[in-house]
C-alpha distance (Angstrom), angle and dihedral (degrees) to the residues before:
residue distance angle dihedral
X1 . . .
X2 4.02 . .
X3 3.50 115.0 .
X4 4.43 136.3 -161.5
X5 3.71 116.7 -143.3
X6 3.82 142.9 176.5
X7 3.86 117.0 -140.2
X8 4.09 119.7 -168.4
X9 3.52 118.3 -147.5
X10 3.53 138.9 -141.5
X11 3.89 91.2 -107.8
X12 3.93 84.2 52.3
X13 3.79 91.8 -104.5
X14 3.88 119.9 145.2
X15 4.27 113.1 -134.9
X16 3.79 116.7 -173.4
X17 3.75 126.8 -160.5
X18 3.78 151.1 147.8
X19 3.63 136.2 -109.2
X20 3.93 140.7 159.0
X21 4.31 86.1 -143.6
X22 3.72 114.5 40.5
X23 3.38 89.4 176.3
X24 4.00 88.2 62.0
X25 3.72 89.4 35.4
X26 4.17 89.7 57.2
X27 3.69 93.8 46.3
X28 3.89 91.9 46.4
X29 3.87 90.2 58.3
X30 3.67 102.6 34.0
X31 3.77 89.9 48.2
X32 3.94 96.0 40.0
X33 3.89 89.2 -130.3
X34 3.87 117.6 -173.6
X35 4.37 79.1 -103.3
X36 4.38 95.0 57.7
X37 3.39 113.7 104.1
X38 4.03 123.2 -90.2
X39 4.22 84.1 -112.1
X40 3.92 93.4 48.7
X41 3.96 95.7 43.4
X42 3.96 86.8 70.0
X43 3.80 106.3 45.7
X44 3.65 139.0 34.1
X45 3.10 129.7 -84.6
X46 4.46 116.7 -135.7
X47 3.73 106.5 159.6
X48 4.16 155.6 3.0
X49 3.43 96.6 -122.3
X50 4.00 100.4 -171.4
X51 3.76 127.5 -19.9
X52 3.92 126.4 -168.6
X53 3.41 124.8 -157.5
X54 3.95 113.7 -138.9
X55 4.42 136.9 -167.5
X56 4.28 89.9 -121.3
X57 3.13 143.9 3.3
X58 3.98 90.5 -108.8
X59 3.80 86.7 61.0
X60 4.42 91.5 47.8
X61 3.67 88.5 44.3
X62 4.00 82.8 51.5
X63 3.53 91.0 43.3
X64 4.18 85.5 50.8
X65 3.83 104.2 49.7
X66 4.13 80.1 47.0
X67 3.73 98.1 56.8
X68 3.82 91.7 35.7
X69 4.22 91.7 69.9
X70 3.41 94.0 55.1
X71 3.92 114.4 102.7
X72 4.12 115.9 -123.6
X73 3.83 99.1 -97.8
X74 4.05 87.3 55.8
X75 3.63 97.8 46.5
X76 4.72 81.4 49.3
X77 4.23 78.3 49.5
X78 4.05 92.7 47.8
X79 3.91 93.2 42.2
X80 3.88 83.2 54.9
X81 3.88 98.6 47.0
X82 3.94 103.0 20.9
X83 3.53 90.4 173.4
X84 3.51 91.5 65.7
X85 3.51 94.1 69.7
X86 3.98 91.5 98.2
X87 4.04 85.7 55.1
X88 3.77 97.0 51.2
X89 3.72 87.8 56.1
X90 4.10 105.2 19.0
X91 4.06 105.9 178.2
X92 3.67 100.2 13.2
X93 3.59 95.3 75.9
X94 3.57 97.1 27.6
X95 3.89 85.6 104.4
X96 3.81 89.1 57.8
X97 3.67 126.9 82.2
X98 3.46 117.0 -149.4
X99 3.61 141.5 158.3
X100 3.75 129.7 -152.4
X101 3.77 121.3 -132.3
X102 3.43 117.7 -151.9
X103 4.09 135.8 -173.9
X104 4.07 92.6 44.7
X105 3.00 132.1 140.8
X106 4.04 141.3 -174.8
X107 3.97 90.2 -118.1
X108 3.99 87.2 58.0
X109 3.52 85.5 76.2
X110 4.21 109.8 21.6
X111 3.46 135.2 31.5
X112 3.47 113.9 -110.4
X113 3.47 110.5 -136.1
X114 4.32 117.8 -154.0
């Protein structure tokens, strides 16, 4: 199952991708493995902000390019209301089926080291 999430970054910057493991996805950005993302390798990683669980990867890529449009203070606003996402962008996703998941967190799937 392909999934949509929004990291935050140490320098308070928001990075959004797609993966069909999030728990390999975490653990390739908090550990800066030779599969994190070019943006990722370079700053630290604090928190999964949102993550949204979608039918194929078409739809989470969908989901992505969506999400990846919207300026920084309305990606804070969808983090807030997640549910809201459908709103923001009312028909264009209406072809895409998506489900948010809520109550996660980025030491469900790492451990955080101190």
């Amino acid at each position: 199952m392909p999934f949509t999430y929004i990291i935050k970054c140490g320098d308070g910057s928001l990075y959004t991708g797609v993966c069909v493991s999030v728990k390999e996805r975490m653990r390739d950005h908090y550990y800066k493995t030779d599969m994190c993302a070019k943006y990722t390798r370079y700053r630290e990683i604090i928190s999964l902000e949102a993550l949204w669980k979608s039918e194929n990867l078409s739809s989470a890529c969908k989901l992505e390019a969506c999400i990846k449009k919207l300026k920084k203070p309305q990606k804070n606003e969808l983090i807030k209301n997640p549910h809201k996402l459908g709103k923001v962008y009312g028909v264009h996703l209406s072809e895409i089926k998506y489900e948010y998941i809520k109550d996660v967190s980025l030491g469900d799937f790492i451990t955080i080291e101190n």
